[in-house]
PQR file with spaces between the fields and no chain letter, atoms N, CA, C, O and H, PARSE charges and radii, in Angstrom:
ATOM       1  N    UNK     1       0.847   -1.182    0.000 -0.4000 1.5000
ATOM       2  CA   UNK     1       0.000    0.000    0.000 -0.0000 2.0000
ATOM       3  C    UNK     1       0.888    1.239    0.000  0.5500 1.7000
ATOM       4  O    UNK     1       1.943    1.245    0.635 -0.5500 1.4000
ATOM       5  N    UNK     2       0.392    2.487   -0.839 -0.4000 1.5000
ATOM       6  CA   UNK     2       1.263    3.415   -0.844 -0.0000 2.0000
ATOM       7  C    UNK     2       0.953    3.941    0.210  0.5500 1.7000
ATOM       8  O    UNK     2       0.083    3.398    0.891 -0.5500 1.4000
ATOM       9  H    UNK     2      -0.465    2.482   -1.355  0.4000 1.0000
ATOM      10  N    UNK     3       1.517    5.043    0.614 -0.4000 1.5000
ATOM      11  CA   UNK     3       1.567    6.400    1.811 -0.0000 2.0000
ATOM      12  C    UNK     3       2.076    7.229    0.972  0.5500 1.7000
ATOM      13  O    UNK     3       2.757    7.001   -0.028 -0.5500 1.4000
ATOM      14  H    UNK     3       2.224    5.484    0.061  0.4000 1.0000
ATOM      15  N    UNK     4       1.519    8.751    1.666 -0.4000 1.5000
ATOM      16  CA   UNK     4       2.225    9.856    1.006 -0.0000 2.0000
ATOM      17  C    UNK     4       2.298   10.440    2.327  0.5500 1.7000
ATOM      18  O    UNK     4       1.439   10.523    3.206 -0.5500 1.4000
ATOM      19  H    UNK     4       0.965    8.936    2.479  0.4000 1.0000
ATOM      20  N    UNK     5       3.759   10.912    2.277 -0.4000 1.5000
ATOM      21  CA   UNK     5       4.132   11.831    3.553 -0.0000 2.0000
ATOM      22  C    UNK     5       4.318   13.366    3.158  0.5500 1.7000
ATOM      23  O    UNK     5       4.048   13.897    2.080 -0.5500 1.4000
ATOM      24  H    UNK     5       4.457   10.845    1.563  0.4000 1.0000
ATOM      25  N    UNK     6       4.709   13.788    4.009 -0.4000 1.5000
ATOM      26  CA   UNK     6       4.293   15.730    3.849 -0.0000 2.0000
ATOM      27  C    UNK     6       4.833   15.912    2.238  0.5500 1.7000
ATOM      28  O    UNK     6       4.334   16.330    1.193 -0.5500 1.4000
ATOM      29  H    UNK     6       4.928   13.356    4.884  0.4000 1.0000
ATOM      30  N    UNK     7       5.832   15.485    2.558 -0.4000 1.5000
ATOM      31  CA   UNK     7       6.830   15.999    1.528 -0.0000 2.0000
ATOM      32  C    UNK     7       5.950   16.302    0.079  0.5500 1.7000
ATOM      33  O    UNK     7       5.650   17.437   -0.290 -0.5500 1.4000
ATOM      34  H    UNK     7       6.237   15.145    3.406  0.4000 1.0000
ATOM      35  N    UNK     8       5.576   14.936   -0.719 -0.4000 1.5000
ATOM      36  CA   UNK     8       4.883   14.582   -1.635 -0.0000 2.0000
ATOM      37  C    UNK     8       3.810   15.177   -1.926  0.5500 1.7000
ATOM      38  O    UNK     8       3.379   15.384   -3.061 -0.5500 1.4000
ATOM      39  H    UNK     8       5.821   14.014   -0.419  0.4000 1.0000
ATOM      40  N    UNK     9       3.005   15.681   -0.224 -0.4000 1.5000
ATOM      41  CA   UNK     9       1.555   15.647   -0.026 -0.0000 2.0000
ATOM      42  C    UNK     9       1.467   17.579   -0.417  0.5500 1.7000
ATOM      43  O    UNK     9       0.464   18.191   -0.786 -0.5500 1.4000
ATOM      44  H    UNK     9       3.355   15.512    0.698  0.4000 1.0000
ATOM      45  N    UNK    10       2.899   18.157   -0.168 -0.4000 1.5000
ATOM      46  CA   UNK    10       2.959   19.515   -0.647 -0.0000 2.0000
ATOM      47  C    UNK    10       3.053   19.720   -1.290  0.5500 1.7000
ATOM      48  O    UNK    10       2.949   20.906   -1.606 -0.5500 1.4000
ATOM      49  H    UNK    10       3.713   17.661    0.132  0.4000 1.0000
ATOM      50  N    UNK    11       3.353   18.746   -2.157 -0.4000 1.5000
ATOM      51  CA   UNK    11       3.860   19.165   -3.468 -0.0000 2.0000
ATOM      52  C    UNK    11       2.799   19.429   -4.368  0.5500 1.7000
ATOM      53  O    UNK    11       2.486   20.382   -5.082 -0.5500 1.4000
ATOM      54  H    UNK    11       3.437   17.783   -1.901  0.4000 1.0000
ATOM      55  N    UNK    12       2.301   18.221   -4.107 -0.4000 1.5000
ATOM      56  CA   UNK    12       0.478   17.880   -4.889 -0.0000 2.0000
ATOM      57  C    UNK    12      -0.186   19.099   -4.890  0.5500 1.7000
ATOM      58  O    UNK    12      -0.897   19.544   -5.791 -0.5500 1.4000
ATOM      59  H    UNK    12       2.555   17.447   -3.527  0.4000 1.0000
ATOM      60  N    UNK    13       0.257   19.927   -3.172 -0.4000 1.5000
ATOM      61  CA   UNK    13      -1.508   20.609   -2.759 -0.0000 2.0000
ATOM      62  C    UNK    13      -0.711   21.985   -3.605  0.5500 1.7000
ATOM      63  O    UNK    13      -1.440   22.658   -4.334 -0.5500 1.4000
ATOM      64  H    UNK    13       0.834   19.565   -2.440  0.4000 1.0000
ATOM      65  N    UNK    14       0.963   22.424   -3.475 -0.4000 1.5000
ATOM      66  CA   UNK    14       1.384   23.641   -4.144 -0.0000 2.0000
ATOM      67  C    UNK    14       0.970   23.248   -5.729  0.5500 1.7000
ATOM      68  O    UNK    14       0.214   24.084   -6.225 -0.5500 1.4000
ATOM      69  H    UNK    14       1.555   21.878   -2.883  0.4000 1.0000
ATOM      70  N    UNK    15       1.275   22.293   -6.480 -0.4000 1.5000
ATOM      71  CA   UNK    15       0.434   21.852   -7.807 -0.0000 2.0000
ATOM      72  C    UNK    15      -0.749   22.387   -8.400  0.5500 1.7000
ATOM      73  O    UNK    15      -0.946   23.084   -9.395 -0.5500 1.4000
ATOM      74  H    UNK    15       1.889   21.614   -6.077  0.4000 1.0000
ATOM      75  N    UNK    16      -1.687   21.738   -7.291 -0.4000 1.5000
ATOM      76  CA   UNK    16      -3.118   22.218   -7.279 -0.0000 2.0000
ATOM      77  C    UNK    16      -3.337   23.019   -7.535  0.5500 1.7000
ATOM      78  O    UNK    16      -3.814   23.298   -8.634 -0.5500 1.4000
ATOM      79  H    UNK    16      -1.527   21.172   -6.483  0.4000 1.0000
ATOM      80  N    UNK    17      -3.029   23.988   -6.403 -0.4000 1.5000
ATOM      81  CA   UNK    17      -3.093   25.492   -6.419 -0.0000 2.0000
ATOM      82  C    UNK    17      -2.493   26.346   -7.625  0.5500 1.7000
ATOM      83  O    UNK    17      -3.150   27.328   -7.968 -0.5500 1.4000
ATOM      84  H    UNK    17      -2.642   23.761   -5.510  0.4000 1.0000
ATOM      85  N    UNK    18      -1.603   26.135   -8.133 -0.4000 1.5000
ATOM      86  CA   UNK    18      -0.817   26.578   -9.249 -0.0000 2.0000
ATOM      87  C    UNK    18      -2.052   26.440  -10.413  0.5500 1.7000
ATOM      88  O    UNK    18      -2.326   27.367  -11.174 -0.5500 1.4000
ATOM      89  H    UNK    18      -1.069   25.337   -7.854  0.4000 1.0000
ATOM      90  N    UNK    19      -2.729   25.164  -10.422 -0.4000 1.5000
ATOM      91  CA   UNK    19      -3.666   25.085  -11.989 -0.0000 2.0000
ATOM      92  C    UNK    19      -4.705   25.467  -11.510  0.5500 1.7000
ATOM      93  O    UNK    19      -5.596   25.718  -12.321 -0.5500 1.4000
ATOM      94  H    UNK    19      -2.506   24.411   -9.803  0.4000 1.0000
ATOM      95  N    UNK    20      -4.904   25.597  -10.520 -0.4000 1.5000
ATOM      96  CA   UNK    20      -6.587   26.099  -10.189 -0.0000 2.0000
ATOM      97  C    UNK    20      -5.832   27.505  -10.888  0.5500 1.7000
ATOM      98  O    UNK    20      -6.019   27.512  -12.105 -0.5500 1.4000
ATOM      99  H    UNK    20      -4.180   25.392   -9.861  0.4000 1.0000
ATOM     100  N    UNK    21      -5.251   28.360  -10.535 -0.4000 1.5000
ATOM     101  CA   UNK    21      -4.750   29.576  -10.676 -0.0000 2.0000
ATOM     102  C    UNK    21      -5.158   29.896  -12.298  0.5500 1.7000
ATOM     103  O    UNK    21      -6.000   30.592  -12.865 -0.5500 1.4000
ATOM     104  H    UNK    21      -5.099   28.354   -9.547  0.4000 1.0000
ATOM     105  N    UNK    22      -4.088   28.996  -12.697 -0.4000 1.5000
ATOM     106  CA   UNK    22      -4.390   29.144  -14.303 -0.0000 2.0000
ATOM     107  C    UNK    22      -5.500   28.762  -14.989  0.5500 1.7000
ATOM     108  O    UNK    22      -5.747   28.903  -16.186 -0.5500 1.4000
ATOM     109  H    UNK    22      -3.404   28.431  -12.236  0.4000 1.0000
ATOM     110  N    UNK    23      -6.183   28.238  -14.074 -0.4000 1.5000
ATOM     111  CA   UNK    23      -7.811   27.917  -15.005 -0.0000 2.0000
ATOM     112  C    UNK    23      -8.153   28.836  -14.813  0.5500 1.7000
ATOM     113  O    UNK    23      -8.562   29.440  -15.805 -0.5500 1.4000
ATOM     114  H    UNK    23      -5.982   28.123  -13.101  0.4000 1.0000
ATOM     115  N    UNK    24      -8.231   29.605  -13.391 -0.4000 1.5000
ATOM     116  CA   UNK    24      -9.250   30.737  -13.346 -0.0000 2.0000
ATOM     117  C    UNK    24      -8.797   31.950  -14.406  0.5500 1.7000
ATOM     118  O    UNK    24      -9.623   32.621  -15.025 -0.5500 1.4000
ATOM     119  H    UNK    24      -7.898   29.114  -12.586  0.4000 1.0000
ATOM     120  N    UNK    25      -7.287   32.129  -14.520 -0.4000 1.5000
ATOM     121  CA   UNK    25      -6.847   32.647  -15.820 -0.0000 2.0000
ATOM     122  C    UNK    25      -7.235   32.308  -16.951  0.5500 1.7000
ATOM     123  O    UNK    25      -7.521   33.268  -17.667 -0.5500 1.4000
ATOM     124  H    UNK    25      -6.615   31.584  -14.018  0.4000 1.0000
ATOM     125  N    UNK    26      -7.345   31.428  -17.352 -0.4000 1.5000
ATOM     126  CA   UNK    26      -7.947   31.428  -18.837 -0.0000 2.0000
ATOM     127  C    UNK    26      -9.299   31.637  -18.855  0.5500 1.7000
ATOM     128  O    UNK    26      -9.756   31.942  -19.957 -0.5500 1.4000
ATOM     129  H    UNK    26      -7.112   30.648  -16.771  0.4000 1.0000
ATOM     130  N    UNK    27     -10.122   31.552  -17.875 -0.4000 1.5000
ATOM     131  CA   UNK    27     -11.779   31.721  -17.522 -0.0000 2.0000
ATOM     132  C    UNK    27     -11.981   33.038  -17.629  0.5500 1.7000
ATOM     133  O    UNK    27     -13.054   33.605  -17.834 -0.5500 1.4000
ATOM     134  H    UNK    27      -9.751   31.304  -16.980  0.4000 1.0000
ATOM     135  N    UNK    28     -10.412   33.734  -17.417 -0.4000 1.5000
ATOM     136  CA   UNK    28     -10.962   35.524  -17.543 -0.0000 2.0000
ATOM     137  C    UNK    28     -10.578   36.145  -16.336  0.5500 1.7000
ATOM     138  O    UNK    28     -10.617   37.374  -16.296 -0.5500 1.4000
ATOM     139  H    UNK    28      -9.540   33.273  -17.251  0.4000 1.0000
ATOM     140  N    UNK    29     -10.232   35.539  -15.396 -0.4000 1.5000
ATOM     141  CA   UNK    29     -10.097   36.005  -13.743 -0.0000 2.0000
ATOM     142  C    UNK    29      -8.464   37.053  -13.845  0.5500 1.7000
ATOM     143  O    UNK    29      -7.820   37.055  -14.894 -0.5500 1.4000
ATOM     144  H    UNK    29     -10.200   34.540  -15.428  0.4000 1.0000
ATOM     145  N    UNK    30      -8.080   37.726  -12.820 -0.4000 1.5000
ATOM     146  CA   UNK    30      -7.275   38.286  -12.669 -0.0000 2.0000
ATOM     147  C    UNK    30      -5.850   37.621  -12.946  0.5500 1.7000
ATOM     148  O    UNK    30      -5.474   36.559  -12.449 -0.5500 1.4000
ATOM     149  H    UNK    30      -8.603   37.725  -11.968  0.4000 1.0000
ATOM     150  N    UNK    31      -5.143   38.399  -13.794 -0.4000 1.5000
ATOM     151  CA   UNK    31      -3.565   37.566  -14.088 -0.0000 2.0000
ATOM     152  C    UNK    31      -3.214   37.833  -12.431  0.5500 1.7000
ATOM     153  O    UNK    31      -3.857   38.549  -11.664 -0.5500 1.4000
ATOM     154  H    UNK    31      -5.448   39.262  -14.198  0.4000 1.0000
ATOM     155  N    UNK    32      -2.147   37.133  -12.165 -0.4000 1.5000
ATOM     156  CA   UNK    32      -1.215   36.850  -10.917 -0.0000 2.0000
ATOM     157  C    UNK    32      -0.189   37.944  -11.100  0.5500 1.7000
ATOM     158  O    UNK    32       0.665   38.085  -11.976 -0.5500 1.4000
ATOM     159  H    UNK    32      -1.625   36.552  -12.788  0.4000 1.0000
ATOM     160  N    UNK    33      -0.422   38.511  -10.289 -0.4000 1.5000
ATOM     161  CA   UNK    33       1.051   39.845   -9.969 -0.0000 2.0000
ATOM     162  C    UNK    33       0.989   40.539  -11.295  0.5500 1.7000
ATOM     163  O    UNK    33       2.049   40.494  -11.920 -0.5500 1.4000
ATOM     164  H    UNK    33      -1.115   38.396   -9.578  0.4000 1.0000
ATOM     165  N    UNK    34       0.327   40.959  -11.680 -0.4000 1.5000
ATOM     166  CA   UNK    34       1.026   41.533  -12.965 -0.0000 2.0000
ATOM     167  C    UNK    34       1.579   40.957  -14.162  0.5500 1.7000
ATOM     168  O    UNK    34       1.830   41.582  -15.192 -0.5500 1.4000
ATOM     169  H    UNK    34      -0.534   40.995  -11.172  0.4000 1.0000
ATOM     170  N    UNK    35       1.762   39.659  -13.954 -0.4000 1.5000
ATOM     171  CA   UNK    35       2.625   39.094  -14.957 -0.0000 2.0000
ATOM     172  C    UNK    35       1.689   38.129  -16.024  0.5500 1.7000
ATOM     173  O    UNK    35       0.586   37.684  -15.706 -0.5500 1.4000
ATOM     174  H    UNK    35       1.557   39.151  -13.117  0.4000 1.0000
ATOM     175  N    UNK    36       2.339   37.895  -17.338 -0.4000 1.5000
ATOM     176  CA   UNK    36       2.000   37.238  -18.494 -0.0000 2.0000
ATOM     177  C    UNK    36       0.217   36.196  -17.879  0.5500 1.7000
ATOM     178  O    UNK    36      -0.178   35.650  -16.848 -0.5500 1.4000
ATOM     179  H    UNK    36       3.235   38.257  -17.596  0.4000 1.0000
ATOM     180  N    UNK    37      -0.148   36.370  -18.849 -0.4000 1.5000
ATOM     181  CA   UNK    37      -1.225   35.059  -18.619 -0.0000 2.0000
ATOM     182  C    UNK    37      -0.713   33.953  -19.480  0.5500 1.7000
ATOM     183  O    UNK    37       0.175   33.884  -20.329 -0.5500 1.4000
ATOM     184  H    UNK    37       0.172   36.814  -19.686  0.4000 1.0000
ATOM     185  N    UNK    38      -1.826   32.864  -18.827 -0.4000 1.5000
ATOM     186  CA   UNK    38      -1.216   32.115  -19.757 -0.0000 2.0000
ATOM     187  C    UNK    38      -2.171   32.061  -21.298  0.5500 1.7000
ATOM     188  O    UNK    38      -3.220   32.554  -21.714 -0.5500 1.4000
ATOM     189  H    UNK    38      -2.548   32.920  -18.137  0.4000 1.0000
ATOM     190  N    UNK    39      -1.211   31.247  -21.754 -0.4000 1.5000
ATOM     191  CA   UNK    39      -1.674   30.885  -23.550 -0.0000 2.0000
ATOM     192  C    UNK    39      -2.372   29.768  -23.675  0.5500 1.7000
ATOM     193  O    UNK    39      -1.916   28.835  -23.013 -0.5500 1.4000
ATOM     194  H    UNK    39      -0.359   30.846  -21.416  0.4000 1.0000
ATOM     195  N    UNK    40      -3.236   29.561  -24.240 -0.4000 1.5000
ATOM     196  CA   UNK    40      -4.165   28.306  -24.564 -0.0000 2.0000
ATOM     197  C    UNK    40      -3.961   27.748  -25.705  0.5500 1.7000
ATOM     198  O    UNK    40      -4.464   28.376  -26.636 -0.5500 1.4000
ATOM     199  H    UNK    40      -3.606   30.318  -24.778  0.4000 1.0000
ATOM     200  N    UNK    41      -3.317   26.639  -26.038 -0.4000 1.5000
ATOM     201  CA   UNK    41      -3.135   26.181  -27.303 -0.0000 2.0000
ATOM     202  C    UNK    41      -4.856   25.818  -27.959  0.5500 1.7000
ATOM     203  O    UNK    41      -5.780   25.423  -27.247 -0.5500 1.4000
ATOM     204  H    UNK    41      -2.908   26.129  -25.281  0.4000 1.0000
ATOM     205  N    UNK    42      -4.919   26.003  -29.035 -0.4000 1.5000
ATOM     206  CA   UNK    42      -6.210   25.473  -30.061 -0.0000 2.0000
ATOM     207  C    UNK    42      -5.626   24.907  -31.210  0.5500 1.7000
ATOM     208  O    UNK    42      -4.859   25.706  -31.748 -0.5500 1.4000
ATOM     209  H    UNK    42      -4.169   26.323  -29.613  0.4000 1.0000
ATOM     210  N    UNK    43      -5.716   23.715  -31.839 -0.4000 1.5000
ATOM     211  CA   UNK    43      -5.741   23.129  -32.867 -0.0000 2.0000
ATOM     212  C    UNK    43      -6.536   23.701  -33.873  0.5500 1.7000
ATOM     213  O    UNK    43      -7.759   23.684  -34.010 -0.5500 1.4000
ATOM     214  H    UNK    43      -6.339   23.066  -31.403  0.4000 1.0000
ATOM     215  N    UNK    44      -5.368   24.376  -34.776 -0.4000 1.5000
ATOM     216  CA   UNK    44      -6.604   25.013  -35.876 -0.0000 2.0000
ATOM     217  C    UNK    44      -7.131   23.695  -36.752  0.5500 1.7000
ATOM     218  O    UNK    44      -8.350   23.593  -36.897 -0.5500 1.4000
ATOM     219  H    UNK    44      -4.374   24.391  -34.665  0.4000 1.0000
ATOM     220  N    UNK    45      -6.578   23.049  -37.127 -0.4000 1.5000
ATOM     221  CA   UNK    45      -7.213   21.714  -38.040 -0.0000 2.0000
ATOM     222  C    UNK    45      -6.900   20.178  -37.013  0.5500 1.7000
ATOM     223  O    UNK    45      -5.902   19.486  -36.811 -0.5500 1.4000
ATOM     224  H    UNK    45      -5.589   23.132  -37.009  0.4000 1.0000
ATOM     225  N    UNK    46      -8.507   20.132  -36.488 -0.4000 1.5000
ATOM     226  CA   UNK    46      -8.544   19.109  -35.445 -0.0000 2.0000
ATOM     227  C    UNK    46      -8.321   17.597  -36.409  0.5500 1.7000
ATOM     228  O    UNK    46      -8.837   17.288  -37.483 -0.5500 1.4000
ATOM     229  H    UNK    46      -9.317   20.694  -36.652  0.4000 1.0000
ATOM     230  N    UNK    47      -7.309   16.815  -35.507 -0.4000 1.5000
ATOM     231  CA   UNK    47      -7.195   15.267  -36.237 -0.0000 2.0000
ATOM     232  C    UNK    47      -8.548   14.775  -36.411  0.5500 1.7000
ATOM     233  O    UNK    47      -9.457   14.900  -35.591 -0.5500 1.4000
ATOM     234  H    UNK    47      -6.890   17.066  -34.634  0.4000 1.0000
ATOM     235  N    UNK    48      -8.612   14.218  -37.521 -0.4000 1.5000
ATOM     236  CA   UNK    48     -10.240   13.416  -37.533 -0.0000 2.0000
ATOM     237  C    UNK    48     -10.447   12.406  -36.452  0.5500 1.7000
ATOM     238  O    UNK    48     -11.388   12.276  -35.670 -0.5500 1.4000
ATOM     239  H    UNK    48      -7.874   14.117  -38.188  0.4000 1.0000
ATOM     240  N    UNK    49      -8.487   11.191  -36.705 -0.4000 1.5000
ATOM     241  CA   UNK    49      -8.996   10.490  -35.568 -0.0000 2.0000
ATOM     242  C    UNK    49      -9.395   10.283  -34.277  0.5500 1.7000
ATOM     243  O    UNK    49      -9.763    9.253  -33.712 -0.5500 1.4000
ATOM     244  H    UNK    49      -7.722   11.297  -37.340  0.4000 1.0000
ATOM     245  N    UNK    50      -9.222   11.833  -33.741 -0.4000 1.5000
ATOM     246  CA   UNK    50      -9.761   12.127  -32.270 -0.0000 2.0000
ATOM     247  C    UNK    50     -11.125   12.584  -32.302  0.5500 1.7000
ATOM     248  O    UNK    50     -11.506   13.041  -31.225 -0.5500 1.4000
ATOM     249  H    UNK    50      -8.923   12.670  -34.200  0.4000 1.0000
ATOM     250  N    UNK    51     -11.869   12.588  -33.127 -0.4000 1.5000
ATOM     251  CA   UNK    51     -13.037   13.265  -33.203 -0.0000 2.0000
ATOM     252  C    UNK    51     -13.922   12.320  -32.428  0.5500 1.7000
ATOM     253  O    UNK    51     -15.110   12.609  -32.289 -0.5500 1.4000
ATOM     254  H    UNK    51     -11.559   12.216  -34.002  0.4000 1.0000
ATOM     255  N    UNK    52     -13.517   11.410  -32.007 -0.4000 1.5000
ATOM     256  CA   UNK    52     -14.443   10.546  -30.810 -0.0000 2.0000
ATOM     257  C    UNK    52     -14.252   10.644  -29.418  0.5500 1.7000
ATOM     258  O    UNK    52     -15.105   10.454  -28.552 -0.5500 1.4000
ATOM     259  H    UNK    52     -12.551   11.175  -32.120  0.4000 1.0000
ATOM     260  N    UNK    53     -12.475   11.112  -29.189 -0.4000 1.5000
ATOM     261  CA   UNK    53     -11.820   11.083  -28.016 -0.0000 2.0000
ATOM     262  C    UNK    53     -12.409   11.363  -26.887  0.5500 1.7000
ATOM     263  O    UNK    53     -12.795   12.532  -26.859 -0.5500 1.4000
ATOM     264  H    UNK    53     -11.781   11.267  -29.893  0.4000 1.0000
ATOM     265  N    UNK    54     -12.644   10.733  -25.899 -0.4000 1.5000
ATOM     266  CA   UNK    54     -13.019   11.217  -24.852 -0.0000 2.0000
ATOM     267  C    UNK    54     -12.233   10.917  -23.586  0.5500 1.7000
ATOM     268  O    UNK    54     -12.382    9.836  -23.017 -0.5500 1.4000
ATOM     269  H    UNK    54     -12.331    9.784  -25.921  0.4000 1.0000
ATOM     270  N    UNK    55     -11.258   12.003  -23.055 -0.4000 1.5000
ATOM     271  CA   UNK    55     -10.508   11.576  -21.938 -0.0000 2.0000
ATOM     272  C    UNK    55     -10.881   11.011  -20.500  0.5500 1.7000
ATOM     273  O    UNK    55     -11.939   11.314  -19.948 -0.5500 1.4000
ATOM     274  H    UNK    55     -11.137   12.881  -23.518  0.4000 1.0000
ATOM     275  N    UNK    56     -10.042   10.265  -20.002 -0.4000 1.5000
ATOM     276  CA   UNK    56     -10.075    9.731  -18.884 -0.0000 2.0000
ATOM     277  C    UNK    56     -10.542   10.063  -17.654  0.5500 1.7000
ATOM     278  O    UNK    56     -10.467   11.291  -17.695 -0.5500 1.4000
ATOM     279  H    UNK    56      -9.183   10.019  -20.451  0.4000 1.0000
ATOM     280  N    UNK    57     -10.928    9.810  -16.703 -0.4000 1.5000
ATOM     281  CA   UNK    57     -10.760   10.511  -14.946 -0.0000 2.0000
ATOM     282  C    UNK    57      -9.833    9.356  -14.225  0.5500 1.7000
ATOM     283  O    UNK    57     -10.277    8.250  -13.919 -0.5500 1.4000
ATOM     284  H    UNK    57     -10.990    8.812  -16.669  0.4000 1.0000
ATOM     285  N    UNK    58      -8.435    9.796  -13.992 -0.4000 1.5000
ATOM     286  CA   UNK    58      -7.410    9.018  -13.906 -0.0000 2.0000
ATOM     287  C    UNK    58      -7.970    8.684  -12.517  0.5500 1.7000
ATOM     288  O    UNK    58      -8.202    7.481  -12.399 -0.5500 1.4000
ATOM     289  H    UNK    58      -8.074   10.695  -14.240  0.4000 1.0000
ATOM     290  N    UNK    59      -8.141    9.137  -11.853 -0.4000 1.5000
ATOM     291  CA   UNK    59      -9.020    8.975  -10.022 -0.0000 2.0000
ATOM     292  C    UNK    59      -9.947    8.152  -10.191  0.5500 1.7000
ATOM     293  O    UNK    59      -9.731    7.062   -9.662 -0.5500 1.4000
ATOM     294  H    UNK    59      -7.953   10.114  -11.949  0.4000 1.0000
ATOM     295  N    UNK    60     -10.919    8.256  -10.738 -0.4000 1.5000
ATOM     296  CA   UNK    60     -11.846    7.412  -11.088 -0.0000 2.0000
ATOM     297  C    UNK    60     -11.117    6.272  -11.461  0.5500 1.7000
ATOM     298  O    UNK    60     -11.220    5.318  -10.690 -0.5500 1.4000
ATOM     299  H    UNK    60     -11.095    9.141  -11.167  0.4000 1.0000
ATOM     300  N    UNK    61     -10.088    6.073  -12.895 -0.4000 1.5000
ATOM     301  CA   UNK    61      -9.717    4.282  -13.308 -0.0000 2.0000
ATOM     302  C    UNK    61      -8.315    4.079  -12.057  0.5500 1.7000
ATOM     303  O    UNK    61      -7.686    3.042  -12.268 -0.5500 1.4000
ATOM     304  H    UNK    61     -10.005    6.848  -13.521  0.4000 1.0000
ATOM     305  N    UNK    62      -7.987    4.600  -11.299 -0.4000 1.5000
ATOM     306  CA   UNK    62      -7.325    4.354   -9.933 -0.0000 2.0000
ATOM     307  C    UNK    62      -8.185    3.787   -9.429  0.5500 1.7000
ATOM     308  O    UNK    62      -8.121    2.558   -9.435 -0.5500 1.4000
ATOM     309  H    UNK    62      -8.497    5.443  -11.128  0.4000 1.0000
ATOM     310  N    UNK    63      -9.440    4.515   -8.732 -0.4000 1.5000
ATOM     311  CA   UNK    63      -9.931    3.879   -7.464 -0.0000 2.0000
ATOM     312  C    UNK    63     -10.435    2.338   -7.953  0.5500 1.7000
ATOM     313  O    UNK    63     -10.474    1.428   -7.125 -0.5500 1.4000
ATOM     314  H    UNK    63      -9.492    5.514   -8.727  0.4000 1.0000
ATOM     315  N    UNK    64     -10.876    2.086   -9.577 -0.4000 1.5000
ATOM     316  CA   UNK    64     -11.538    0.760  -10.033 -0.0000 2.0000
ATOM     317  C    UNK    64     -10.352    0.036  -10.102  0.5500 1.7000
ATOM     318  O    UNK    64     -10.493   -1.059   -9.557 -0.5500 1.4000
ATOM     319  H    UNK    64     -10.844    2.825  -10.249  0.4000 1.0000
ATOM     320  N    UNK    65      -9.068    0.242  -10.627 -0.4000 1.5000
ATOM     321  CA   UNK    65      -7.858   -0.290  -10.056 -0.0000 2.0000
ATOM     322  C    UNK    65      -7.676   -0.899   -8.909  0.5500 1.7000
ATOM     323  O    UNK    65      -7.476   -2.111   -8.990 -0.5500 1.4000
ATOM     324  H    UNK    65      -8.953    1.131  -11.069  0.4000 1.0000
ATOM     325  N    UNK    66      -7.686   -0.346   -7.691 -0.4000 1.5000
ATOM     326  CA   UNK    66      -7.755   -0.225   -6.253 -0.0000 2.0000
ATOM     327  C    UNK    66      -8.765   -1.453   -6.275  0.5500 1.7000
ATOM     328  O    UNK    66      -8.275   -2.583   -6.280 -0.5500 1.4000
ATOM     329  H    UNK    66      -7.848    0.638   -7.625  0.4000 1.0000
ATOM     330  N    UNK    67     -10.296   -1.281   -6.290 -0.4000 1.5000
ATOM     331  CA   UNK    67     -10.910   -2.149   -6.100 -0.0000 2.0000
ATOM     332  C    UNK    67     -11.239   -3.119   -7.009  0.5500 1.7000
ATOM     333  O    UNK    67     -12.396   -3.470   -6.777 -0.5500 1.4000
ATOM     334  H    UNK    67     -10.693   -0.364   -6.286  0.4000 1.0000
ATOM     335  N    UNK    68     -10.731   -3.769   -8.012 -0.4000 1.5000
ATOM     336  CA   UNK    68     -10.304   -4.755   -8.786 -0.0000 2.0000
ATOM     337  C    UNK    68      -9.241   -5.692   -7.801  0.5500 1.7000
ATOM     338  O    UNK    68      -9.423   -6.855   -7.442 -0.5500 1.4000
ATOM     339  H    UNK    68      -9.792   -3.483   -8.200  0.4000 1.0000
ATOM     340  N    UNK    69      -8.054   -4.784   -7.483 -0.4000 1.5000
ATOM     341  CA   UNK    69      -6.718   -5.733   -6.902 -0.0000 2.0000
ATOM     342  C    UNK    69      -8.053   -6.193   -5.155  0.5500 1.7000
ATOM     343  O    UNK    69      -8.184   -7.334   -4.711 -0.5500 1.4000
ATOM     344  H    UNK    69      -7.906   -3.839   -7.775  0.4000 1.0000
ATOM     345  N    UNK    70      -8.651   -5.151   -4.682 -0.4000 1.5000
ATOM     346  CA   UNK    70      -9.199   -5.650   -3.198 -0.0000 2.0000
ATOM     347  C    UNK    70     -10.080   -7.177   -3.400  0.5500 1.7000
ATOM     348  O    UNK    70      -9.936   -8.237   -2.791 -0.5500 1.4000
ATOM     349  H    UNK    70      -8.545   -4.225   -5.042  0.4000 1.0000
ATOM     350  N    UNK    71     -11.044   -6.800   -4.522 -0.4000 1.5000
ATOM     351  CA   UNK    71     -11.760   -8.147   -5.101 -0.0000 2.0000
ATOM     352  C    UNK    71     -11.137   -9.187   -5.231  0.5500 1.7000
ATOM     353  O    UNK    71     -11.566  -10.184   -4.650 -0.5500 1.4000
ATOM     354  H    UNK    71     -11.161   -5.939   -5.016  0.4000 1.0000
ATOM     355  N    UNK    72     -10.059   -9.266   -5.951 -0.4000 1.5000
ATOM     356  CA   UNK    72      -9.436  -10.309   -6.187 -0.0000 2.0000
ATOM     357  C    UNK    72      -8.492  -11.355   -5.010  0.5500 1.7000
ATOM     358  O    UNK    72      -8.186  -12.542   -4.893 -0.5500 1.4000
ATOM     359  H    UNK    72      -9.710   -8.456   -6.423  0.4000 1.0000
ATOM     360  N    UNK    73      -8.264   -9.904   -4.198 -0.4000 1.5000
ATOM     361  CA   UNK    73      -7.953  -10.583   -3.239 -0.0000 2.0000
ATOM     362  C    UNK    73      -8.821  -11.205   -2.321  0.5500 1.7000
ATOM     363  O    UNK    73      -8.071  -11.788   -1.538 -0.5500 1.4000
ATOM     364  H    UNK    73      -8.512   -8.940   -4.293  0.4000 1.0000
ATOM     365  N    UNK    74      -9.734  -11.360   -2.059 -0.4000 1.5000
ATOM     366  CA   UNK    74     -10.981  -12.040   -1.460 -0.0000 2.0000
ATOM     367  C    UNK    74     -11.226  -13.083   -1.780  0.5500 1.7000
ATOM     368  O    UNK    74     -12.215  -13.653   -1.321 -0.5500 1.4000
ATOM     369  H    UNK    74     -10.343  -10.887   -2.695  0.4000 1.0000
């Protein structure tokens, strides 16, 4: 079983905080200090073969991960 100790666990939560930041930046919210916003890449000519793509919720196929290995062990 993993553990996460401070170290790791700050890193994550300074992370967090960093992209919440920049979402609310690209949403329109106040740049940070004065400085640059960020840039949003757009694909001017989208691949066809992604035109189905629909990304993941990595938390979500973790926790079914998680409880796949608990099942099995039973």
């Amino acid at each position: 079983m993993y553990t996460i100790t401070k170290g790791p666990s700050k890193l994550v939560a300074q992370r967090r905080t960093a992209w919440q930041q920049v979402q609310q930046q690209l949403d329109g919210g106040p740049a940070g200090e004065g400085g640059p916003r960020p840039v949003q890449y757009v694909e001017r000519t989208p691949n066809p073969r992604l035109q189905n793509f629909v990304p993941i919720d990595l938390d979500e196929w973790w926790a079914q991960q998680f409880l796949a290995r608990i099942t099995s062990c039973s």
